[in-house]
C-alpha positions in Angstrom: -22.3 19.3 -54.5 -20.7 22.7 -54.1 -17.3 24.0 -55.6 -14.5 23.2 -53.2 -12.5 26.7 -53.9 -14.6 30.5 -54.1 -15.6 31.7 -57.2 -12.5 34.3 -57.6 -10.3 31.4 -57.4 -12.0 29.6 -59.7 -12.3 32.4 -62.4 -8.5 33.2 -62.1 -7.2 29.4 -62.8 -9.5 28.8 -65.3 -8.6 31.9 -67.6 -5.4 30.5 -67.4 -6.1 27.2 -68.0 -7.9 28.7 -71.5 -4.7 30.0 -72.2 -2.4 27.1 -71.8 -5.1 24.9 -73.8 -4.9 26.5 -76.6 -1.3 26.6 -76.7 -1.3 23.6 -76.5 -3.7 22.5 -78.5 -5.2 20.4 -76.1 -8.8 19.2 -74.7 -9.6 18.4 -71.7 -12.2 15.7 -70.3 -13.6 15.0 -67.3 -15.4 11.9 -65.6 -18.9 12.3 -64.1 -17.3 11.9 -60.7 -14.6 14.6 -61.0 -14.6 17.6 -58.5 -17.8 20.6 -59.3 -15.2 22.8 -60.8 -13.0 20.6 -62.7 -16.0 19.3 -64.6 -16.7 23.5 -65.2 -13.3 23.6 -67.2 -13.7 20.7 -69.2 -14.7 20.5 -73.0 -16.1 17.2 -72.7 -17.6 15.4 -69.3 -18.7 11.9 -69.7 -18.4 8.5 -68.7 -14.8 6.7 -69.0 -15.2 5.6 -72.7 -17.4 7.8 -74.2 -14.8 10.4 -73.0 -12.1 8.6 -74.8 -14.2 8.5 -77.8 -15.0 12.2 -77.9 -11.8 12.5 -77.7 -9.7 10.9 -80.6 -12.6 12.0 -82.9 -10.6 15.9 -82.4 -8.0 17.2 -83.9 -6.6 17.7 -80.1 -2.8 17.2 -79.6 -3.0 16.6 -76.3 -5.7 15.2 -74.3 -6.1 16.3 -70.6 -7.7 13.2 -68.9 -9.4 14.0 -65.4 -10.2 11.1 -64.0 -8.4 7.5 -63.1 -5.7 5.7 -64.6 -7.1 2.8 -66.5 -9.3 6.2 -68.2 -5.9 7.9 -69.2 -4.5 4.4 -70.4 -7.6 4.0 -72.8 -7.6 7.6 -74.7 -3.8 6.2 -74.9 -5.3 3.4 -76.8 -7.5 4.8 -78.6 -5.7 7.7 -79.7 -1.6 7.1 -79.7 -0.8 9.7 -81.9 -1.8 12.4 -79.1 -0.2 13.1 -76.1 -2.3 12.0 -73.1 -1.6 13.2 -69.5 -3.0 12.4 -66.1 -3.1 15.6 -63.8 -2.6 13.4 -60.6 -0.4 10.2 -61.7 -1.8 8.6 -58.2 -5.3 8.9 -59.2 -5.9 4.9 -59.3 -8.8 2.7 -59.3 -8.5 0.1 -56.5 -10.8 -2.2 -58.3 -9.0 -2.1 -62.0 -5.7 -3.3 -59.3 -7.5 -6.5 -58.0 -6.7 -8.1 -61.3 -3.8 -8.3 -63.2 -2.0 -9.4 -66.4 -0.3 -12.4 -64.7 -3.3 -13.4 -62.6 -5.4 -13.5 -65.3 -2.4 -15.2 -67.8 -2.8 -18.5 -64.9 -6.7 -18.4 -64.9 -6.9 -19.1 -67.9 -4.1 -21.5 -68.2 -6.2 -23.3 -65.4 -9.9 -23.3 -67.5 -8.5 -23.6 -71.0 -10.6 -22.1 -73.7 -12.5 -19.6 -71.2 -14.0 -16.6 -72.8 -13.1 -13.5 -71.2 -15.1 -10.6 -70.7 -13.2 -7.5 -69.3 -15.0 -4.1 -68.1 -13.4 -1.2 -69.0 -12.3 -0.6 -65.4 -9.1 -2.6 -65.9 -5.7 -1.6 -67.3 -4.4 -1.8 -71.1 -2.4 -4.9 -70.4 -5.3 -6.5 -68.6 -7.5 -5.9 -71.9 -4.9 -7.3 -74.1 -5.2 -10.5 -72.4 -9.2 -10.5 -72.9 -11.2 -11.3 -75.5 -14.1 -8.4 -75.2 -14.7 -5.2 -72.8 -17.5 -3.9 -71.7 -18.7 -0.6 -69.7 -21.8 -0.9 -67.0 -24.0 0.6 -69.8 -23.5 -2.5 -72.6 -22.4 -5.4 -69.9 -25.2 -7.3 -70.2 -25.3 -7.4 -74.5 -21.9 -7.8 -73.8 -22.5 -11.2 -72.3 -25.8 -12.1 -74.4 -23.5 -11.9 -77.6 -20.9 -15.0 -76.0 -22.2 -18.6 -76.4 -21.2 -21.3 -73.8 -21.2 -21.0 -70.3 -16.8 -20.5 -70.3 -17.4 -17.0 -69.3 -15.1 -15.0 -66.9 -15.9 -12.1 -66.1 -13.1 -9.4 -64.6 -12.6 -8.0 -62.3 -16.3 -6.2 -60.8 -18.1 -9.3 -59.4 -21.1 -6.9 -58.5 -21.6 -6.1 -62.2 -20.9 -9.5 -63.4 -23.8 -10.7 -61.0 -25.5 -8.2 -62.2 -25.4 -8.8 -65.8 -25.8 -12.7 -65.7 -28.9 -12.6 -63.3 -30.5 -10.1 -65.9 -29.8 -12.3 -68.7 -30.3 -16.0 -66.7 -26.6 -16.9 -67.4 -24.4 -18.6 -65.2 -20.3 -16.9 -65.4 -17.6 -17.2 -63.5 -16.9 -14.2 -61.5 -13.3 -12.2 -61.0 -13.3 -11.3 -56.9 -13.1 -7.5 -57.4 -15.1 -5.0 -56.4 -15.4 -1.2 -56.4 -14.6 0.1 -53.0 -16.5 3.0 -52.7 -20.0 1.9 -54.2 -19.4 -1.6 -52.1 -20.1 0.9 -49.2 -23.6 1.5 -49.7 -25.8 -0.5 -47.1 -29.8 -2.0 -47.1 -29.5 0.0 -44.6 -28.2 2.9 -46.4 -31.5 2.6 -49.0 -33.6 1.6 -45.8 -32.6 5.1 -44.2 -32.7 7.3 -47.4 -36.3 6.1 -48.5 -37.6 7.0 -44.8 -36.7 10.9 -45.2 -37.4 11.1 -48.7 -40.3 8.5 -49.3 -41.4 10.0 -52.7 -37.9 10.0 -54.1 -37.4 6.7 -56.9 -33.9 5.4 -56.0 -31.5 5.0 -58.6 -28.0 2.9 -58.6 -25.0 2.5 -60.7 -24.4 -2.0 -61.0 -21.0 -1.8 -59.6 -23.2 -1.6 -56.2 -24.4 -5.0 -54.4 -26.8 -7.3 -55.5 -28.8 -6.2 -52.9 -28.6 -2.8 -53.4 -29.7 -3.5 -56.9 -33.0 -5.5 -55.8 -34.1 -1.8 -53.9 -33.9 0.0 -56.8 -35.9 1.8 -59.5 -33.4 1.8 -61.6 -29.7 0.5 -62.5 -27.2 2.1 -64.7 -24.5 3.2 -65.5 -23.4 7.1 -64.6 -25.1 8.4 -68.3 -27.6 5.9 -67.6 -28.4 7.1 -64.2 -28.2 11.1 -65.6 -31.0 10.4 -68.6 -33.4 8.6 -66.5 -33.7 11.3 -64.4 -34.3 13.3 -67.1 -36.5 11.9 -68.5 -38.4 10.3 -65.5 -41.6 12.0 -64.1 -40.5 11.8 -60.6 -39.0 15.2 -58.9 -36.8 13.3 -56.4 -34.3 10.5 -56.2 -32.1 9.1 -53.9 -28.5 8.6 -55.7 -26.2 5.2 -55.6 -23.4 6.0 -57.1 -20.5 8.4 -56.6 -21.2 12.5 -55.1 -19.1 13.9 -58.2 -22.2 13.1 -60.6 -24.7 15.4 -58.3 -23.1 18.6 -60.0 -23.8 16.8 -63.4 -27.5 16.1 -62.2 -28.7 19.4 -60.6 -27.6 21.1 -64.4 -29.6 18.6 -66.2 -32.4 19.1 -64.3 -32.5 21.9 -61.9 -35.8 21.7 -60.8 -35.2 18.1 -58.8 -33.9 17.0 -55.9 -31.5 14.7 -55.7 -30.0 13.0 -52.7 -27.0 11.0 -52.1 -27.6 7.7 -51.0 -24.7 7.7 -48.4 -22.5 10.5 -47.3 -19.6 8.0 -47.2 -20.2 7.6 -51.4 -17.2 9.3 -52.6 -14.0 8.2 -54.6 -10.9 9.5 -52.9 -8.8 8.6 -56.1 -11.3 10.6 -58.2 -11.0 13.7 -56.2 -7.3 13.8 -56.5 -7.9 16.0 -59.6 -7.8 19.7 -58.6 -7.7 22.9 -60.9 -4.1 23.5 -59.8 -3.0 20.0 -61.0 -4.4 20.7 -64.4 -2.8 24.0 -65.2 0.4 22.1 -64.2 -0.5 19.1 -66.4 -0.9 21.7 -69.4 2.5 23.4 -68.4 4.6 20.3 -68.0 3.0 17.8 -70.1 3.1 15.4 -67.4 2.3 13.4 -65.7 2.5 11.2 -69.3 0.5 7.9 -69.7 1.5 5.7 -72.6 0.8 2.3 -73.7 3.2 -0.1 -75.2 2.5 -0.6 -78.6 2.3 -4.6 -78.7 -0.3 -4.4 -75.5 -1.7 -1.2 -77.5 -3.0 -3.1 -80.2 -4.5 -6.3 -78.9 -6.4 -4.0 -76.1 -7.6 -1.7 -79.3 -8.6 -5.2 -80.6 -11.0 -5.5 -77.4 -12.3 -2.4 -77.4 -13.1 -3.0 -80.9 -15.0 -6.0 -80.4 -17.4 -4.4 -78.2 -17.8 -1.2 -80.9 -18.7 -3.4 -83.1 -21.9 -4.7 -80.9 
């Protein structure tokens, strides 16, 4: 995937984007699916929590989150002495929005005692009501370390599915879904393999069940960047978002990788642009803070899976 602004552009906001971040004392992190040159600028690029991770364990005052939301919210957990901004305050996540506090509140007024399990795409007040998180690299031990069959799983149905299949569980399954990996098609896989039939096909579990069942390999986006690494195969064929090709072809430059669908890309996670963090740096803003009662019981969830 190639930088959406020249090189001159990108060199000029940059230097001054050094400048303001160490004024500020800040560090800056970026998701695997962030835009080629905002991933260039970052100090850490990662998935959602490991980002947030990285990030509390620095002596930062301010952390500069490029991604979504629900990714701001948990540095904001996980580190509330810092300052956290989000450089576009509209960068959502349409599937963290298909549940919510309330919603969840009457589910489980409705199946007393249910256990819930809560993936990390889903916002601070929606993990305070849970009783575990999980990312798409841990779902499944997630899952194997509940007993019972009161499972609920929020809100991606595709990973849910995913998880119990793998493990032979039967859970009860949030409807949400990721919009833009729910776009990839048999026929999508069907096509791909066709043009590049030596390529091993690999596919992040927030995709379909049937998507799934074509591939070599399911992970999550770190998942999906160290098999390749480490895989013989020179080419794959890539389910999951366009923003981690940059991340891919610097790992391993010699392979080819190919997106799986040209219609694979998160509008919410290019929001982000150079321009928005050098403002984010100047202004402080757009701020993302947590209430400290919902704070501490999400940190409690969070905590639950760390301790897997």
């Amino acid at each position: 995937m190639k930088h959406t602004i020249s090189q001159d552009e990108f060199q000029t906001l940059a230097s001054e984007i050094k400048l303001l971040k160490k004024e500020r004392k800040a560090v800056i992190l970026a998701h695997y699916y962030q835009r080629p040159e905002v991933q260039d600028i970052a100090d850490f690029v990662g998935d959602s929590l490991q980002l947030s991770q990285q990030a509390a364990n620095t002596d930062a005052e301010v952390i500069v989150f490029c991604g979504v939301h629900f990714m701001a919210e948990s540095a904001a957990i996980l580190s509330p002495d810092k300052v956290v901004v989000l450089p576009d305050h509209n960068a959502g996540c349409p599937m963290a929005d298909m549940v919510d506090a309330d919603g969840l509140r009457a589910y489980k007024k409705r199946v007393p005692g249910v256990k819930v399990v809560c993936y990390v795409n889903s916002s601070a007040e929606v993990k305070a009501e849970s009783d575990i998180c999980c990312t798409s690299s841990n779902a499944v031990k997630v899952v194997q370390s509940l007993a019972g069959d009161n499972i609920l799983f929020i809100p991606d149905e595709n990973l849910g599915r995913y998880a119990a299949k793998l493990l032979g569980r039967s859970l009860q399954f949030w409807p949400g879904y990721c919009k833009t990996h729910d776009r990839l098609t048999k026929e999508d896989i069907h096509k791909a393999k066709e043009e590049h039939p030596l390529a091993k096909v690999i596919v992040h579990p927030e995709c379909r069940e049937d998507i799934c069942q074509e591939a070599d390999y399911v992970g999550s986006t770190a998942g999906l960047i160290n098999f390749s690494q480490s895989s013989d195969a020179q080419e794959f064929i890539v389910g999951t978002e366009s923003g981690i090709l940059h991340r891919l072809h610097q790992v391993c430059p010699e392979k080819k990788f190919y997106l799986a669908s040209e219609r694979l890309v998160c509008p919410n996670m290019k929001l982000t642009t150079l321009e928005k963090v050098k403002a984010a740096l100047k202004t402080l803003s757009p701020r993302v803070t947590v209430n400290e009662e919902i704070r501490v019981r999400a940190k409690a969830t969070l905590e639950r899976m760390l301790a897997l």
